[in-house]
C-alpha positions as CSV (number, residue, x, y, z in Angstrom):
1,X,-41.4,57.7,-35.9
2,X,-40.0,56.1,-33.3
3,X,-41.2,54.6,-30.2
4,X,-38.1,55.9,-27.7
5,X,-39.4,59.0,-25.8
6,X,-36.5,60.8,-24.6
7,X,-36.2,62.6,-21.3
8,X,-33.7,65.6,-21.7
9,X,-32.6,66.7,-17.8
10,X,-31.2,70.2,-17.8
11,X,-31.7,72.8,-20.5
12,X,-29.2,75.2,-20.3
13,X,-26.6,75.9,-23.1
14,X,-25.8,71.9,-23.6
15,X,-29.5,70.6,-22.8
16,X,-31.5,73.1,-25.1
17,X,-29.6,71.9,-28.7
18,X,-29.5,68.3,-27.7
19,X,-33.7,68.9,-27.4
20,X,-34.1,70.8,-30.7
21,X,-32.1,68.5,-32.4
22,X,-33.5,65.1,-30.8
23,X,-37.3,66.5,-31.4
24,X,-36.7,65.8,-35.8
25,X,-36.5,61.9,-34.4
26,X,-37.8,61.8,-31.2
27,X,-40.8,62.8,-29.1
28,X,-38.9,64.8,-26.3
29,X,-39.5,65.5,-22.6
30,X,-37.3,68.8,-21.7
31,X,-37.0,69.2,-17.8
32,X,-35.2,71.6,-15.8
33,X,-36.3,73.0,-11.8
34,X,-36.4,76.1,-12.7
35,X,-40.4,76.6,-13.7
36,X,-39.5,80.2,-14.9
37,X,-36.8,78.1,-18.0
38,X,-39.5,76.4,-18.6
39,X,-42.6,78.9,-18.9
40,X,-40.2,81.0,-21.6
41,X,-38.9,78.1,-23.5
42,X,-42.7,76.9,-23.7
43,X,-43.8,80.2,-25.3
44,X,-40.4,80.8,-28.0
45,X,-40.4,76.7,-29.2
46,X,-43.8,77.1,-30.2
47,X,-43.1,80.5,-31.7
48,X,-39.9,79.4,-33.4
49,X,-39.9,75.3,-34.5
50,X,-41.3,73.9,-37.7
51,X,-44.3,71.3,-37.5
52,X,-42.3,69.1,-38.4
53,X,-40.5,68.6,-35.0
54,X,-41.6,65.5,-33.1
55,X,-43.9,66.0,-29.5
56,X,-41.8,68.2,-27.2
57,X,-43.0,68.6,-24.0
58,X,-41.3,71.3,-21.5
59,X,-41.8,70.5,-17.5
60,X,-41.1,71.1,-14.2
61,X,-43.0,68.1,-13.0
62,X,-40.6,65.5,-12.3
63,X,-43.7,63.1,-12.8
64,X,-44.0,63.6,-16.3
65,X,-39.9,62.0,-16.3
66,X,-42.4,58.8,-16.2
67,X,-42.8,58.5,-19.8
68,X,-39.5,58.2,-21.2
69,X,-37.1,55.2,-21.9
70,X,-33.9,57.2,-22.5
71,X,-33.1,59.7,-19.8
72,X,-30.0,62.2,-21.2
73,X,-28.5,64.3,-18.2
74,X,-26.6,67.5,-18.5
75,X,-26.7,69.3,-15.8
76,X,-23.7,71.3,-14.5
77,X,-21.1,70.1,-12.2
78,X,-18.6,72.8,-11.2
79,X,-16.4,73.5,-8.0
80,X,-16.7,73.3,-4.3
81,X,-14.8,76.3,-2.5
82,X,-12.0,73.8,-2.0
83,X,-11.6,73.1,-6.0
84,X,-13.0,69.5,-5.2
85,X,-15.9,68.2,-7.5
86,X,-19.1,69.5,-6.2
87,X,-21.4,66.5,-7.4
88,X,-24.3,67.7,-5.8
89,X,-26.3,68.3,-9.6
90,X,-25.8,65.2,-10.8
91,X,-26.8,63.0,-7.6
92,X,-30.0,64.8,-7.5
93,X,-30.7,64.5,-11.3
94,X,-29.7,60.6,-10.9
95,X,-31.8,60.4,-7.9
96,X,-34.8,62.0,-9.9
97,X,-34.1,59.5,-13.1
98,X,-34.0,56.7,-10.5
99,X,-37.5,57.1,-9.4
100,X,-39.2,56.4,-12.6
101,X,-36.7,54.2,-13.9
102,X,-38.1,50.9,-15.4
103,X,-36.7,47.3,-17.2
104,X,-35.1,48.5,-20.4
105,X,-34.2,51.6,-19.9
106,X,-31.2,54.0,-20.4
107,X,-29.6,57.1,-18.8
108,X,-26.9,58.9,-20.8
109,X,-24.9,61.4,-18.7
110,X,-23.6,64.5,-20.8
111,X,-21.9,66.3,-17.6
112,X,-18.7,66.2,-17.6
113,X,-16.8,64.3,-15.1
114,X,-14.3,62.5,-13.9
115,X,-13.3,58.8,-15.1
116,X,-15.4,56.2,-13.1
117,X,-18.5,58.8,-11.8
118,X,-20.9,57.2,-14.1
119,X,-20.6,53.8,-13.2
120,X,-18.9,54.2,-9.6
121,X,-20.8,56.8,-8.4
122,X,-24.2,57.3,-10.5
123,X,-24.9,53.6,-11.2
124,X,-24.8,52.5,-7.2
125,X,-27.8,54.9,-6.7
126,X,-29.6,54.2,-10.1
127,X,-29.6,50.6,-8.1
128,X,-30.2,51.6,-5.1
129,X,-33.7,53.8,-5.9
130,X,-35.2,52.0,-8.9
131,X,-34.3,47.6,-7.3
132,X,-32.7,47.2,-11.0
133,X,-29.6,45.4,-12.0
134,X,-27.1,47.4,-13.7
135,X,-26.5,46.1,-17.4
136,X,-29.5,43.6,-16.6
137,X,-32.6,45.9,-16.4
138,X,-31.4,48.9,-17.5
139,X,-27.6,50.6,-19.0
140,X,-26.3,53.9,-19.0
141,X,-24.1,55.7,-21.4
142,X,-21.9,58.6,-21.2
143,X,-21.1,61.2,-24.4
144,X,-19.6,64.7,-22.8
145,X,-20.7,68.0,-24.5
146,X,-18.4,69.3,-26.5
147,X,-20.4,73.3,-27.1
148,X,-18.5,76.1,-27.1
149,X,-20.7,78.8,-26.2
150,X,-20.8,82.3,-28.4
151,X,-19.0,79.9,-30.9
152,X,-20.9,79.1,-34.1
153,X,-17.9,77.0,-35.4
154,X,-18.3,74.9,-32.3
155,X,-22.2,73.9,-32.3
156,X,-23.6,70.5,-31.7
157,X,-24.0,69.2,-35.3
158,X,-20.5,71.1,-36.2
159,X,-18.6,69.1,-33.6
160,X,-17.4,65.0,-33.6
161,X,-19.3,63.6,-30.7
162,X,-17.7,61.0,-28.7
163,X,-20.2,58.2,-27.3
164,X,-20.4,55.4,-25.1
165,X,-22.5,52.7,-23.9
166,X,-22.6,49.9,-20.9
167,X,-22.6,46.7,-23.3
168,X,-21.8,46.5,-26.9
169,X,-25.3,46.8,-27.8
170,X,-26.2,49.8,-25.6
171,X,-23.0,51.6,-27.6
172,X,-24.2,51.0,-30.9
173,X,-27.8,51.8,-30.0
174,X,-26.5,55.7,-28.2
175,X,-24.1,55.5,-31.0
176,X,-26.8,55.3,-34.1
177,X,-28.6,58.2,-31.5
178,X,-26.6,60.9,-31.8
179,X,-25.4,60.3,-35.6
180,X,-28.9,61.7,-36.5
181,X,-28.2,64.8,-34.9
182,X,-24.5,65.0,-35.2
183,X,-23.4,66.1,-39.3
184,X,-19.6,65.8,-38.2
185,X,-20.0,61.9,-37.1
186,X,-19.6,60.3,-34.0
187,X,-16.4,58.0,-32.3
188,X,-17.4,55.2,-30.2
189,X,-15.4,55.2,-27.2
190,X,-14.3,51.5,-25.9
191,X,-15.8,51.9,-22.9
192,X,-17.6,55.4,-20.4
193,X,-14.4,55.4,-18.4
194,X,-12.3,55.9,-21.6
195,X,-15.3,59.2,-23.1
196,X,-15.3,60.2,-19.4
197,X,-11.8,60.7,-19.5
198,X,-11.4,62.3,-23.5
199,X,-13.5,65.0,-21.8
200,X,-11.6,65.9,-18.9
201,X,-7.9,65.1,-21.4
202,X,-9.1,67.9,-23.9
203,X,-9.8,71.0,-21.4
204,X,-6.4,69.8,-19.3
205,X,-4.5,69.9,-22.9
206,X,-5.4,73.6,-23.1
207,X,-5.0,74.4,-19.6
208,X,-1.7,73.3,-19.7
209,X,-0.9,75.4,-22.9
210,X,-2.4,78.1,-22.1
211,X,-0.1,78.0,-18.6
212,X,3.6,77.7,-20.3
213,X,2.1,80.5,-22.1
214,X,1.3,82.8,-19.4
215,X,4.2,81.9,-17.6
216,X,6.5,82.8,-20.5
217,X,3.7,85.9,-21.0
218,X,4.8,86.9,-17.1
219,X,8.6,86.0,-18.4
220,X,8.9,88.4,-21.6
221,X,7.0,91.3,-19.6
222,X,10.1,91.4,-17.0
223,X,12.2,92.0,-19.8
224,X,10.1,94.6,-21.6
225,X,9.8,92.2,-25.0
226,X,6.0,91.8,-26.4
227,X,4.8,88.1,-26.2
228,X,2.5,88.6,-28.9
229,X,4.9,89.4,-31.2
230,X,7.4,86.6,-30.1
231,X,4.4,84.1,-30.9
232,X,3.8,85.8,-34.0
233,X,7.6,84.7,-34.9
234,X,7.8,81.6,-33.0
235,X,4.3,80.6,-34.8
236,X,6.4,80.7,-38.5
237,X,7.6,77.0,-37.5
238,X,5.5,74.4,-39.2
239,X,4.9,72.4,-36.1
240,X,4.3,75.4,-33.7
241,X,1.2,75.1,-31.5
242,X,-0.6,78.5,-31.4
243,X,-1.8,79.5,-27.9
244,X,-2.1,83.1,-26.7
245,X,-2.1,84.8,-23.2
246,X,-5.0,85.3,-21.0
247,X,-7.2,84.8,-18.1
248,X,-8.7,80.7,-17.9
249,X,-12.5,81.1,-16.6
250,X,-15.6,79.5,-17.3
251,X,-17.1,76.4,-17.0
252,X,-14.5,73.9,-19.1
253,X,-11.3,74.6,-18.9
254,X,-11.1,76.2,-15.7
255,X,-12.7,73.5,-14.1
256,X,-12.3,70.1,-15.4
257,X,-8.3,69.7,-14.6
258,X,-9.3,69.8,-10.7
259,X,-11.7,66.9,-11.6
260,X,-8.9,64.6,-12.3
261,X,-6.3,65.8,-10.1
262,X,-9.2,65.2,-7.3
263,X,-9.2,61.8,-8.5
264,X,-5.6,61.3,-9.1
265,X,-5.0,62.3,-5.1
266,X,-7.2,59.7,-4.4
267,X,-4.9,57.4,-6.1
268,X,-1.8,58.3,-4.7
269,X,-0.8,59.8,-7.8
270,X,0.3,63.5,-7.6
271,X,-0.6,65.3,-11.1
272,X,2.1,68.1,-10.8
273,X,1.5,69.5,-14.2
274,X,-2.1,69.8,-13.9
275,X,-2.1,71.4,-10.4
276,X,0.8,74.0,-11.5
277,X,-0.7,74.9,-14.8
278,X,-4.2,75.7,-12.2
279,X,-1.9,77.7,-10.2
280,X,-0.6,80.0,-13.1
281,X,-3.6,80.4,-14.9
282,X,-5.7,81.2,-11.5
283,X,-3.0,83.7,-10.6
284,X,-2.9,85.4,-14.0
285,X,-5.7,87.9,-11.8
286,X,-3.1,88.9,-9.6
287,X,-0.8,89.6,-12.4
288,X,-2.8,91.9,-14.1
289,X,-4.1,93.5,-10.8
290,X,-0.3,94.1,-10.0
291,X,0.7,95.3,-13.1
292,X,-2.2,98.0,-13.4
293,X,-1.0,99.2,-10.0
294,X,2.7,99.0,-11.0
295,X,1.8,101.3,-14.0
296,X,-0.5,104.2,-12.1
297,X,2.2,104.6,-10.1
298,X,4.7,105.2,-12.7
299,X,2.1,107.7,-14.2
300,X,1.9,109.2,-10.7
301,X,-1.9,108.1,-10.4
302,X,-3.2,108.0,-7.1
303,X,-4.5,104.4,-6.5
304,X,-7.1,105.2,-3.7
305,X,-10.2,106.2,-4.9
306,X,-8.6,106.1,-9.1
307,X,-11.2,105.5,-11.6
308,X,-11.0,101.8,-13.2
309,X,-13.4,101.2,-16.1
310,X,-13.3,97.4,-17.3
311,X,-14.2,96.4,-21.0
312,X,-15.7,92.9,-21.0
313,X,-17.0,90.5,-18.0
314,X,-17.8,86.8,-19.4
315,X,-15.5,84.4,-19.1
316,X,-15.1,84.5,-23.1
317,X,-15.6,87.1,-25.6
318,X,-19.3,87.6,-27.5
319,X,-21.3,85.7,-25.1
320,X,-23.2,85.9,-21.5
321,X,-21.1,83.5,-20.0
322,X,-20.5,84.9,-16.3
323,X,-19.7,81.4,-15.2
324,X,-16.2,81.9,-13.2
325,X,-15.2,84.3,-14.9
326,X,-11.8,85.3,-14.0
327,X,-12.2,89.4,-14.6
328,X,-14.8,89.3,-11.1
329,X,-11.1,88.5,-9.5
330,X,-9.7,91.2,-10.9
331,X,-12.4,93.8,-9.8
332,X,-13.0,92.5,-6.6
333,X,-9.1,92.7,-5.7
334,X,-9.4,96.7,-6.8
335,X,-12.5,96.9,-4.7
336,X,-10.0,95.8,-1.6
337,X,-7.5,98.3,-2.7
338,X,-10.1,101.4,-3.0
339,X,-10.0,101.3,-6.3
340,X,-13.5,102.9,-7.7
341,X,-14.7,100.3,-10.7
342,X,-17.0,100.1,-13.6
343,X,-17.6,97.6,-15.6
344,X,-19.0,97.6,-19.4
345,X,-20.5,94.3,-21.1
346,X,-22.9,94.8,-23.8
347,X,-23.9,91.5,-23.0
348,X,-24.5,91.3,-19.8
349,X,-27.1,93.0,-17.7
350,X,-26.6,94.9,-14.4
351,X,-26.5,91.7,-11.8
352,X,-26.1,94.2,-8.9
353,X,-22.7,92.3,-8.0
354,X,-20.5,95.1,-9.3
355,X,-21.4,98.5,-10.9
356,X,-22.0,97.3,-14.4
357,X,-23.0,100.8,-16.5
358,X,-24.2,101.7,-19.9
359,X,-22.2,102.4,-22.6
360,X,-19.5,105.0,-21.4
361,X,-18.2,106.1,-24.5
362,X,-21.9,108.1,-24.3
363,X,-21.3,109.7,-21.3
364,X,-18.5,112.5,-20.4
365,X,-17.4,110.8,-16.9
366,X,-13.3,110.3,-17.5
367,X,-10.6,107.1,-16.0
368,X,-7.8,107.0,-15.0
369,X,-7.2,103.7,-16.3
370,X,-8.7,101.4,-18.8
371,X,-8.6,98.0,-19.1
372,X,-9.7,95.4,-21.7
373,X,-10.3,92.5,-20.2
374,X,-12.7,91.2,-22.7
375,X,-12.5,90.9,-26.8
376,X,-15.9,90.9,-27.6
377,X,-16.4,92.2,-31.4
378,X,-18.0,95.0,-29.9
379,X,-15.4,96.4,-28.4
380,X,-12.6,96.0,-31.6
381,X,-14.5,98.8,-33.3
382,X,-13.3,101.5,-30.8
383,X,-10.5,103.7,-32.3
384,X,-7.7,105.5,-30.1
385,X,-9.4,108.9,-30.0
386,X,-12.5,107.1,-28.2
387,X,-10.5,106.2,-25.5
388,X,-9.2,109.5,-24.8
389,X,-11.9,111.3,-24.9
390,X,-12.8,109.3,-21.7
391,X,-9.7,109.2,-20.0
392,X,-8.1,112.1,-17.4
393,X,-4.6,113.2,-19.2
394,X,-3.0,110.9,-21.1
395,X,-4.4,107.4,-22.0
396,X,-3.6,104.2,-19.6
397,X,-5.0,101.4,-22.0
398,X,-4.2,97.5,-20.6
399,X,-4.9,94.9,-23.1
400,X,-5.4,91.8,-22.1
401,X,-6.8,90.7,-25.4
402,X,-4.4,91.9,-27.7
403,X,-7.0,94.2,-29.4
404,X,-5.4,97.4,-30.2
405,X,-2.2,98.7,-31.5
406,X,-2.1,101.9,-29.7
407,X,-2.0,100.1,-26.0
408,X,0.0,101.2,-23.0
409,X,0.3,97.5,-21.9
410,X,-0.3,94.3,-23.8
411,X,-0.1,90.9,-21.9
């Protein structure tokens, strides 16, 4: 067994697997504020983990932080109103770490970021708090989460995991780490700057894709041709890249692109492609909000007071993800427009934001427009004659998704 206690901060859908799958080597320490995370995961770990496992120990006591060597953080760090980095999460969680920092020891950051926040920004306050010298008394390390969540191709042991250290010998210590947990093997980056930046690179890659493709999506629909099956063709080339239309939410993709291009600004550099691709994906809401108006109005719907129900709320399809997800746009810009709307998730519960119902292929209430925002499994089942039973005349079926052949509108 070994003598490293590890100090996991933030147990949410990255810090949770990092803590089951440290506690086979390690004793653990799983922290997180919220004392309510931590009552339930105290109760289902015992319930639920072999005795096997290593000590794990979950707290809301920031004292009990005291005890470990190796501090891994992975809390969130999303968006300020403006789309700059809100960095609030992390300074508080380095703040924390610095308290009970001692000669020796290391903090791994898991958040993902922008090149240079580990060392430019964390470090400085890691100094500041503890009186150690950086690379002296204690190092840091950086190795970005890579979990795709509602994904079980995409898991932590499933997935290559890129780490990092402060010295040579601080790498191949964090290295040797995570190739206990990791069965798909690990890539020591050359420096954190270089893993800080992989991270930010891979999410922009897609954002960028998935962009020319709803800008050709927006394209094809002005001249009545089907995008889907254009890609269907265009995909028959060996060396075609296969993206599909869509709204870009959630906590990744949607989010990491204004991390560099906050940092590029500050550079002087102007990152054209990555703030345009932001601008078409962001505005893919208003596209689909226009178009649904566009086609009651052919059909001689009345848009005030209409009936709108909505398939699917997460950011991605078969799990609770909420986290900017790009369908609340949607809804909220019918809301404006007096458009009555309901919402059906089988995943998520009624959050009071919008008027999430029950299952409304139960009930006899009828829309005058339905829209698939969402392709949770769930939903593929649903045949042509379920949705008619619950619309008013004839069937107005958007698909964002691509689900079903028998669509009025497929983006």
């Amino acid at each position: 067994m070994s003598n490293n206690k590890i100090a996991i901060l933030g147990l949410g859908y990255v810090g949770l697997p990092l803590l089951q799958a440290f506690s086979r080597f390690y004793d653990v320490i799983g922290f997180d504020i919220n004392t309510n995370r931590i009552k339930d995961l105290q109760t289902s770990f015992t319930k639920n983990t072999k005795s096997e496992l290593n000590d794990v120990v979950f707290t809301a006591k920031k004292n009990k932080l005291s005890d470990a060597n190796i501090y891994i953080i992975t809390v969130p760090t999303p968006l300020n109103e403006d789309n700059s980095p809100d960095l609030s999460k992390i300074k508080s969680a380095t703040e924390l770490v610095a308290k009970y920092l001692n000669e020796g020891n290391i903090v791994i950051y898991e958040s993902t970021v922008y090149p240079g926040v580990t060392e430019d920004f964390c470090v400085p306050i890691l100094e500041k708090i503890s009186k150690l010298n950086y690379n002296q008394e204690f190092y840091c390390g950086y190795s970005p989460e890579r979990i795709s969540p509602g994904d079980d191709r995409f898991t932590l042991n499933k997935m290559i995991k890129i780490t990092s250290g402060s010295s040579p010998k601080v790498a191949d210590f964090i290295d040797n780490m995570y190739k206990k947990i990791v069965d798909a093997g690990t890539y020591k980056a050359s420096s954190i700057k270089v893993a800080e930046a992989a991270k930010v690179v891979e999410n922009i890659q897609r954002d960028v894709n998935i962009a020319l493709i709803n800008e050709l999506a927006i394209i094809f629909d002005g001249m009545d041709l089907n995008t889907n099956e254009i890609l269907e063709a265009a995909e028959t080339k060996s060396n075609f890249i296969p993206f599909k239309p869509g709204l870009v939410g959630g906590h990744c993709i949607s989010v990491d692109p204004y991390y560099l291009s906050y940092k590029s600004k500050k550079l002087g550099v102007n990152a054209d492609i990555i703030n345009v691709s932001r601008k078409i994906n962001d505005n893919m809401s208003n596209f689909i909000v226009e178009k649904t108006i566009k086609i009651l109005n052919k059909k001689k719907i009345n848009i005030i007071n209409s009936n709108i129900l909505i398939l699917g709320y997460t950011f991605k399809e078969n799990c609770a993800d909420t986290r900017n997800t790009k369908v609340k746009d949607i809804i909220s810009q019918f809301i404006k427009k007096k458009i009555n709307v309901e919402i059906f998730d089988p995943y998520v519960e009624n959050n009071h934001d919008f008027n999430f119902i029950e299952n409304p292929f139960f009930n006899k209430k009828k829309y005058d427009c339905i829209i698939a925002a969402v392709s949770h499994d769930h939903f593929k089942n649903y045949k042509v004659d379920d949705f008619i039973k619950i619309s008013k005349g004839k069937l107005v079926l958007l698909d964002i998704k691509g689900m079903y052949n028998f669509s009025t509108w497929k983006l």
